[in-house]
N, C-alpha and C positions, 0 to 999 in steps of 0.2 A: 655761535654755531650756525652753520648755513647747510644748504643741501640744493644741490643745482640737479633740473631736469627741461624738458621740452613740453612743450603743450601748443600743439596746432603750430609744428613748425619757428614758435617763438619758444628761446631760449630765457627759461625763468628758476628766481632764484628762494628759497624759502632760509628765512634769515630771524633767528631770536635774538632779541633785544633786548637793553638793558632797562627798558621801562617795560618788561614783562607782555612785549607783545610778541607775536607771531606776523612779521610781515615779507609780501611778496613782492619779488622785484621782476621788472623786466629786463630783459640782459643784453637786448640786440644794437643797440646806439654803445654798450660800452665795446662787444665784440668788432663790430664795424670798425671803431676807431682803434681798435690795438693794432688792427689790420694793416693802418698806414702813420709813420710817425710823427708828422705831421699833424694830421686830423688825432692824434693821440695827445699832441701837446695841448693844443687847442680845446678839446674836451674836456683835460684836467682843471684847463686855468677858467672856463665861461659853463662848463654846463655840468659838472659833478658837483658841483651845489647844490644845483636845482634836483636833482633826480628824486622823484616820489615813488614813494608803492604804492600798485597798481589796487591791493588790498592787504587790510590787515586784521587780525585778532587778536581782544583783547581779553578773552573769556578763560583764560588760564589763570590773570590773577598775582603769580608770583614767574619768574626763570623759571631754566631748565635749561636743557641742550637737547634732550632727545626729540629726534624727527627722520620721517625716510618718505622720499616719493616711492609710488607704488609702482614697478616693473610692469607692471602688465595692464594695468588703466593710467591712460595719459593725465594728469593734474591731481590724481587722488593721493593723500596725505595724510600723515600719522603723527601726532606732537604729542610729548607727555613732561609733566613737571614736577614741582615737587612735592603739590598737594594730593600725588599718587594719581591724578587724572589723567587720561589717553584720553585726547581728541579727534575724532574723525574727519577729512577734509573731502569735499566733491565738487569734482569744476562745476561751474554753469556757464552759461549762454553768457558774451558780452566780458570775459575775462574775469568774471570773479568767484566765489568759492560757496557753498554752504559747509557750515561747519557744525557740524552735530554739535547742540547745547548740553545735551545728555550724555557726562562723557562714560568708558568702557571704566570699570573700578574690578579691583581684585587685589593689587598691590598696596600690602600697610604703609610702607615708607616711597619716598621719593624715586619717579621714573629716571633712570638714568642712560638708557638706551632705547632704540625700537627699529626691529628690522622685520622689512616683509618679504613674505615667501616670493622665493623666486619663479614659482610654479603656481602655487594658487592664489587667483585675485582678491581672496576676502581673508587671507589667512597672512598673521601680522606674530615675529614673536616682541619680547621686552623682557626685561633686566630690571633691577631694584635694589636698590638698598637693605631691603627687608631680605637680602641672600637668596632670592627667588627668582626664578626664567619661567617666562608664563610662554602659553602659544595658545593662540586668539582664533577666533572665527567672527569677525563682523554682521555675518548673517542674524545671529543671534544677539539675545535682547544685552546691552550694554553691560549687566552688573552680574551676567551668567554667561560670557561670549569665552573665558578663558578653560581651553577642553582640557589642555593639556600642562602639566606644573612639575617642575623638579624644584622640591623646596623643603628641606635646603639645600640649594645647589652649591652653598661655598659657607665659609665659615663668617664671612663678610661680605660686606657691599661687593653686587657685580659691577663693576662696573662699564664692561662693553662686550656687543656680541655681533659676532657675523655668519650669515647665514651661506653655507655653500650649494652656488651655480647648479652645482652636477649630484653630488648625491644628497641626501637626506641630513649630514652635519652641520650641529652648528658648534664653534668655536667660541669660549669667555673669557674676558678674562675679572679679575678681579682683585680688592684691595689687599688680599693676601699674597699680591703678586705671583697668583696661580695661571696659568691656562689651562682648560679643560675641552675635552672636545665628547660632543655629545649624538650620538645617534639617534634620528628622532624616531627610530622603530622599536626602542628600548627606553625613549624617554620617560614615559611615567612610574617606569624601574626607579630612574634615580640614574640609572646605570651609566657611566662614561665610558669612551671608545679609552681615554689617555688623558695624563697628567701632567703638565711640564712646569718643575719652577728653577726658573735659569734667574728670570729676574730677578732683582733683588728689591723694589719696590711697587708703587702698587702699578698695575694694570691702566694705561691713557689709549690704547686703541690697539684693535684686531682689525684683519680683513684675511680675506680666504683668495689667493690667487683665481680671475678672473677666467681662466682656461685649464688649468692645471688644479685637479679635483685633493691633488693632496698637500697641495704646498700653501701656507700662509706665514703672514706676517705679522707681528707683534711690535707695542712700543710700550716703553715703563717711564714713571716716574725716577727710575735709577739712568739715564740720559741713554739708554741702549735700545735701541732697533734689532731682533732677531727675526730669521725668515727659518721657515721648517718645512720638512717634506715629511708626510705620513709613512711613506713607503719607506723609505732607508729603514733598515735593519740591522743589528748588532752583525758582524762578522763572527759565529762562534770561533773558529777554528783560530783566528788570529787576536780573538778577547785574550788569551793567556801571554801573549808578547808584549801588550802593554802593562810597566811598572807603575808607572805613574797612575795615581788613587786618584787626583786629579782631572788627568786625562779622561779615567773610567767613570769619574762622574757625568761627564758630560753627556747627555743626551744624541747617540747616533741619528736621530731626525733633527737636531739643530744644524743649517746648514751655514749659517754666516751673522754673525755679530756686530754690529755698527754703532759706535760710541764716537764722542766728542760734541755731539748736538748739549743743548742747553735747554731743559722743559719741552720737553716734546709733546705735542699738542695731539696731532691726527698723523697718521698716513693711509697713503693711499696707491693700489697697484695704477699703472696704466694702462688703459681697457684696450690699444692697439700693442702697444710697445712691448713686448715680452720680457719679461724679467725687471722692469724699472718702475721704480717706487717712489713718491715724493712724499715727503713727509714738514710738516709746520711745527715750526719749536720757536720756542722766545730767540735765539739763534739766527734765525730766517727760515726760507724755504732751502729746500735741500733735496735734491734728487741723487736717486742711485741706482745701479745694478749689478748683481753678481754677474761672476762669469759662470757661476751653476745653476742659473736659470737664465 
C-alpha cells in the first residue's frame, strides 16, 4: 500500500512494507525521468537500485495497509495496523518526520482503513475489523481522541472508507459486500443515508467522485467495479412497465458495471479528468470512463 502527496514542492511517497515498516520516498528523480524515454531507460537499468527512503518507521511492529496524508497540512500522516494502533505523523525541519510513539487506541481488532477530513485538520475517520467507524480528533489525549462511533456499523469487518469533498458523507464498504453511506450529522444515531448490495463479494475499495458530491465508485472481491450517483431516483410512473424482477432489483443509483478485471486491488477517480477511473488488479492497471459521467 502506498499514498502519494507533496511537501515543500517535492513530490513524496508513503509506502508499507513487507518487513512492517512505514517508509518515505522521494519521488522527483523517478518523475523527471518518465518525463523523457531515454533518461527513463537509463534510470531503470543504474539508479532504481539504488533509491533509499528519505525516512522510515518501524514502531507499528506488524503490516497493515491503512494510511492518508493530511489535505490541509502539507507532510502530516495517519498509519494504522493490526495491533489496532493509529500513528500520528508531523513533518519537521530537514525532511523528516516525528511520529507520535503514543499511538490513538479505541479499535479492538485490526486498523483496516483511515481517512481524514477533508475540512478539518485534526479530524481523521477509520474502519476495523471489529465492524466499527470511529471519527477522531487529534487535539485530544491518544486513548479518548475518538468523539464519534457507529459500532456496529456492518455485521463484519469494514473494510474501506471514503470521506466526501463537498458534504458531510462518508461511504464503506465492507466484508459483507455491503455499501453504506453515512451522514456524519446523524452519525452517532447509527443512522445511514442508503444501502447497496450489488456486489457479491467482499468490499477492496470506495472513493467518492472528486467534484461530483453524489457519485462514487466501488470495487469487490467479485472482479466488478460499480460507479453510483445518489441522486438518480426510481421513475415511479414508469416502475409498473418493467417485468423483469430482475431488472427491478437493480438499484436506480447504480450507474455502470465494469467486469473482466482479475483481484481488484484499489481504484481511484482522476482529480482533473472527469468521469475517469483507474483502478489496480492482479490483471494490470486499467483505466476507464463512462459516457455518464
Amino acid at each position: 500500500m502506498s499514498r502519494v502527496s507533496t511537501l515543500m514542492d517535492t513530490p513524496v511517497a508513503a509506502v508499507w512494507t513487507e518487513k512492517s515498516q512505514v517508509e518515505i520516498y522521494d519521488l522527483q528523480n523517478q518523475l523527471t525521468a518518465v518525463s523523457d524515454s531515454q533518461m527513463l531507460a537509463a534510470f531503470q537499468k543504474e539508479e532504481q537500485a539504488k533509491i533509499k527512503p528519505i525516512f522510515s518507521f518501524s514502531g507499528h511492529m506488524t503490516e497493515r495497509f491503512a494510511m492518508d496524508w493530511s489535505p490541509k497540512i502539507a507532510g502530516r500522516l495517519i498509519t494504522g495496523d493490526c495491533n489496532k494502533k493509529i500513528h500520528l505523523w508531523n513533518p519537521k525541519e530537514g525532511g523528516s518526520w516525528h511520529v507520535d510513539q503514543k499511538p490513538f487506541t479505541g479499535h479492538t481488532k485490526s486498523v483496516e482503513d483511515l481517512q481524514w477530513s477533508p475540512t478539518e485538520a485534526t479530524v481523521f475517520a477509520s474502519c476495523s475489523v471489529d465492524a466499527s467507524i470511529h471519527i477522531w480528533d487529534n487535539r485530544a489525549a491518544p486513548n479518548k481522541a475518538y468523539m464519534l462511533t457507529a459500532s456496529p456499523a456492518y455485521d463484519s469487518d469494514v473494510n474501506m472508507i471514503s470521506w466526501n469533498q463537498h458534504e458531510p458523507f462518508i461511504v464503506s464498504g465492507g466484508d459483507d459486500c455491503v455499501l453504506k453511506i453515512w451522514d456524519l450529522r446523524q452519525f452517532q444515531k447509527g443512522v445511514r443515508v442508503a444501502r447497496f448490495k450489488q456486489h457479491t463479494a467482499p468490499i477492496t475499495s470506495v472513493e467518492w467522485h472528486p467534484t461530483d458530491s453524489g457519485v462514487f465508485a466501488a470495487a469487490g472481491a467479485d472482479d466488478q467495479i460499480t460507479q453510483w450517483d445518489l441522486a438518480v431516483e426510481r421513475d415511479q410512473d414508469q416502475e409498473g412497465d418493467t417485468e423483469d424482477p430482475t431488472l427491478q432489483a437493480i438499484p436506480p443509483q447504480l450507474l455502470f458495471v465494469r467486469q473482466g478485471e482479475k483481484y481488484i486491488k484499489e481504484l481511484q477517480w482522476h482529480p482533473q479528468c472527469p468521469g475517469v477511473v483507474i483502478s489496480t488488479a492482479l490483471s494490470g492497471f486499467n483505466v476507464l470512463c463512462t459516457i455518464s459521467l
